[in-house]
MDAnalysis code that builds the backbone (N, CA, C; Angstrom):
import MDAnalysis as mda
import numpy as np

u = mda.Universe.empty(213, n_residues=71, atom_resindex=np.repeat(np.arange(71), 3), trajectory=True)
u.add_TopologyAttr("name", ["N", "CA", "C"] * 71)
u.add_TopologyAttr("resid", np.arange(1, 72))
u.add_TopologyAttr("resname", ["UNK", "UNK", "UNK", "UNK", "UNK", "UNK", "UNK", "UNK", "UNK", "UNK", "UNK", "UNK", "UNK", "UNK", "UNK", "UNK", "UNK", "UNK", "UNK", "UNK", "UNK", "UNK", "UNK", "UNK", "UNK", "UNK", "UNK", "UNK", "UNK", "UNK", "UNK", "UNK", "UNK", "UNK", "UNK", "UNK", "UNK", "UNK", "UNK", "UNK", "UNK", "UNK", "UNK", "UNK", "UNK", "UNK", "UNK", "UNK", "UNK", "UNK", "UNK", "UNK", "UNK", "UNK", "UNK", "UNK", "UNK", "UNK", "UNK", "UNK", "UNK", "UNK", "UNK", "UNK", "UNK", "UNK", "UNK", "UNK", "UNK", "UNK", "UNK"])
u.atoms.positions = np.array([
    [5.351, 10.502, -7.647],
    [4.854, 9.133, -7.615],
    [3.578, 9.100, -6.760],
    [2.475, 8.595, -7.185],
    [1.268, 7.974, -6.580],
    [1.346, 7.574, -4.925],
    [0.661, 7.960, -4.237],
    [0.788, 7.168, -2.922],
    [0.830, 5.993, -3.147],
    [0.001, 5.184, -3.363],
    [-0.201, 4.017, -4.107],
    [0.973, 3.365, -4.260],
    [1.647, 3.943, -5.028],
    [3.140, 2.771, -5.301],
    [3.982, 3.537, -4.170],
    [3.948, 4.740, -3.315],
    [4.931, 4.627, -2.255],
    [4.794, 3.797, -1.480],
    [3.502, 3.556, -1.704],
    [3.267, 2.513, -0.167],
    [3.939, 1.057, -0.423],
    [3.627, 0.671, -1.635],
    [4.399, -0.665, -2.377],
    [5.413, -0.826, -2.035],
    [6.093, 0.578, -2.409],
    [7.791, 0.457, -2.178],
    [8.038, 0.567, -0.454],
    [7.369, 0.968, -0.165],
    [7.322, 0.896, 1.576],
    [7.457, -0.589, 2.040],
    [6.277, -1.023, 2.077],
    [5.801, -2.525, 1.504],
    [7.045, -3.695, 1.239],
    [7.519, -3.624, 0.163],
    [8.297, -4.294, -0.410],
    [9.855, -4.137, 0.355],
    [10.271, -2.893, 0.505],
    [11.227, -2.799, 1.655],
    [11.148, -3.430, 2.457],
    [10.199, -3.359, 3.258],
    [10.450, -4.511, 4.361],
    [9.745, -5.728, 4.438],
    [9.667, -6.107, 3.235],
    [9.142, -7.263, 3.152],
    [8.377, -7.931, 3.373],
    [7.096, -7.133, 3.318],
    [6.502, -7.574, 3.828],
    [5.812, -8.464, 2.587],
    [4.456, -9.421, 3.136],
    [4.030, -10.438, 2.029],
    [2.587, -9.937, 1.974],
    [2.236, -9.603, 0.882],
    [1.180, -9.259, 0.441],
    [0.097, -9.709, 0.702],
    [0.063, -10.885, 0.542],
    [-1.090, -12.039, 0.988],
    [-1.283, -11.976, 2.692],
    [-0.375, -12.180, 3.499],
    [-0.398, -11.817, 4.516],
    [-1.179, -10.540, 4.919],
    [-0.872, -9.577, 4.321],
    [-1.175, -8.130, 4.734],
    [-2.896, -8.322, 4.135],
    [-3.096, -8.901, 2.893],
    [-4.238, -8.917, 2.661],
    [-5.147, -9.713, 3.668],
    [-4.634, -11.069, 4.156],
    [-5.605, -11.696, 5.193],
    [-5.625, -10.921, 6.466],
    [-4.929, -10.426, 6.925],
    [-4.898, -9.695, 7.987],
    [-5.734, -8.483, 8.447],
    [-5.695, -8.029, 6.869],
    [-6.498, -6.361, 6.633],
    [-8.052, -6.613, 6.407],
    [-7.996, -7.925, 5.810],
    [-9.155, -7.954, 5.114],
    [-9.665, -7.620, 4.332],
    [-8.814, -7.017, 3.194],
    [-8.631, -6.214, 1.678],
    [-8.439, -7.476, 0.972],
    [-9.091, -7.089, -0.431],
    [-8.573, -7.496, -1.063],
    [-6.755, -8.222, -2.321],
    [-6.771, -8.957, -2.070],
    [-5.558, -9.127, -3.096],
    [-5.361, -8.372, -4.301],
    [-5.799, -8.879, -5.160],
    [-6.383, -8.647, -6.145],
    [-5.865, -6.863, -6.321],
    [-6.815, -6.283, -5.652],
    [-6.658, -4.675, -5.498],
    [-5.806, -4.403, -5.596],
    [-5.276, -5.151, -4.022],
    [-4.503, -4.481, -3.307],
    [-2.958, -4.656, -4.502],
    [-2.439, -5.860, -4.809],
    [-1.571, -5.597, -5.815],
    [-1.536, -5.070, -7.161],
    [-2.437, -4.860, -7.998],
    [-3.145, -3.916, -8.754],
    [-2.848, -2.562, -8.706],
    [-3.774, -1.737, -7.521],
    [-3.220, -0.441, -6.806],
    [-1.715, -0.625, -6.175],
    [-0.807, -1.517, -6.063],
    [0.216, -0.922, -4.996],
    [1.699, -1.952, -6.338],
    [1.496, -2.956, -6.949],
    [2.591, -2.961, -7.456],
    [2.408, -2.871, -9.102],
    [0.995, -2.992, -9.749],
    [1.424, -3.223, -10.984],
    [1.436, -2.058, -11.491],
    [2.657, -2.115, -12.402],
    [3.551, -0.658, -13.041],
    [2.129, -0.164, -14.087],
    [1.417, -1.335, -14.721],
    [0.491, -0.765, -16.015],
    [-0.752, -0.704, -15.043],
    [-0.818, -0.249, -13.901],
    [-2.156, 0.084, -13.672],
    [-2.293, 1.752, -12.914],
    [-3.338, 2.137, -13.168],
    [-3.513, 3.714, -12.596],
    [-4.375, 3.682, -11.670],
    [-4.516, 2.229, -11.313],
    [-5.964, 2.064, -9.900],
    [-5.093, 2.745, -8.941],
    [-5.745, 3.719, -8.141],
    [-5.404, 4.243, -6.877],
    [-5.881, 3.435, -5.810],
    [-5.617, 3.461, -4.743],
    [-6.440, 2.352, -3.195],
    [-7.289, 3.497, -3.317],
    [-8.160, 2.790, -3.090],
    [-9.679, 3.409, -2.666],
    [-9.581, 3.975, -0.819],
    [-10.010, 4.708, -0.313],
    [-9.941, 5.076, 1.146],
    [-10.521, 4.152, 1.764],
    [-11.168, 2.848, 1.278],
    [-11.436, 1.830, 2.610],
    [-10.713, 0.797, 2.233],
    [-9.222, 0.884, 1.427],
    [-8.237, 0.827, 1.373],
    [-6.974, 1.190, 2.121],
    [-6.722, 2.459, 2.144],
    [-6.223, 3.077, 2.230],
    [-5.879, 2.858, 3.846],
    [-6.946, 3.344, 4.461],
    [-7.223, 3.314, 5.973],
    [-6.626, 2.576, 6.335],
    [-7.422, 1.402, 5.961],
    [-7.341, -0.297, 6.903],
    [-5.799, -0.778, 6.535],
    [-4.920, -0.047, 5.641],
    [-3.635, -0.744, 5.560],
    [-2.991, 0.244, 6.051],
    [-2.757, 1.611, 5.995],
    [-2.130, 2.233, 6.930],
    [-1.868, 2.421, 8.409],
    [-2.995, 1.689, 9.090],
    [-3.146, 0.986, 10.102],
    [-2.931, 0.021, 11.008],
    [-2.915, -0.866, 9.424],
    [-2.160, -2.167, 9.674],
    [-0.493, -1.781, 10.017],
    [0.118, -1.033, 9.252],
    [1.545, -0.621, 9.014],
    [1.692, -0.130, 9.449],
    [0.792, 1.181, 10.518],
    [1.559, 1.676, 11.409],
    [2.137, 3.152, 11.121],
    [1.618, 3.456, 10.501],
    [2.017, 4.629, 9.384],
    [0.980, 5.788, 8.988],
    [1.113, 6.763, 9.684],
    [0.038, 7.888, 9.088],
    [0.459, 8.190, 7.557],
    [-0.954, 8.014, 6.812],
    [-0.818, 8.373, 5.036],
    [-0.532, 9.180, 4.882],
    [-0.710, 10.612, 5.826],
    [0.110, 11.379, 5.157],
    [1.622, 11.242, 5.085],
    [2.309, 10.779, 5.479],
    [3.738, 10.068, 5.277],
    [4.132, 10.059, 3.665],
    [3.316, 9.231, 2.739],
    [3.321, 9.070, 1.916],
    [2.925, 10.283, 0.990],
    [2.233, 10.897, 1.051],
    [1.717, 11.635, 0.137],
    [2.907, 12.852, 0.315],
    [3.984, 12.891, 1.061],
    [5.109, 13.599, 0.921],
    [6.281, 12.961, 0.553],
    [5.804, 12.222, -0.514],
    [6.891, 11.259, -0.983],
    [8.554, 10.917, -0.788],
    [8.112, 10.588, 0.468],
    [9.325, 10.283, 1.764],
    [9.832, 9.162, 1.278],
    [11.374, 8.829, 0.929],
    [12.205, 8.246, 0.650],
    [12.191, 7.057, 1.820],
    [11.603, 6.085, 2.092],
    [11.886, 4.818, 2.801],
    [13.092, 3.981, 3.088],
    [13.942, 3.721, 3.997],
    [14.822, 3.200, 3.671],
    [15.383, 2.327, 4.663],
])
């Protein structure tokens, strides 16, 4: 699985609210659910993406890219 949607499912575990995370980050919406929940898209986060929300969360990316079971 894509970093991209691990992070979603990261994301979505704890509930976090998208919109929130977007005003906060200063990312886009749009993108950001695009790249992280919609199933028909292959947009990856871009790295000034990427960064600014892994940051936010608290979470080194590489975390993800070893597609670590969240729970």
């Amino acid at each position: 699985m894509k970093v991209s949607k691990q992070i979603g499912i990261y994301m979505k575990q704890r509930g976090l609210n998208l919109s929130e995370v977007a005003r906060r980050t200063g990312l886009d919406y749009h993108s950001l659910y695009t790249s992280l929940y919609q199933e028909s898209s292959n947009r990856d986060l871009r790295a000034e993406e990427l960064i600014p929300l892994c940051i936010f969360l608290d979470v080194d990316p590489r975390e993800f890219a070893q597609q670590k079971q969240w729970s």
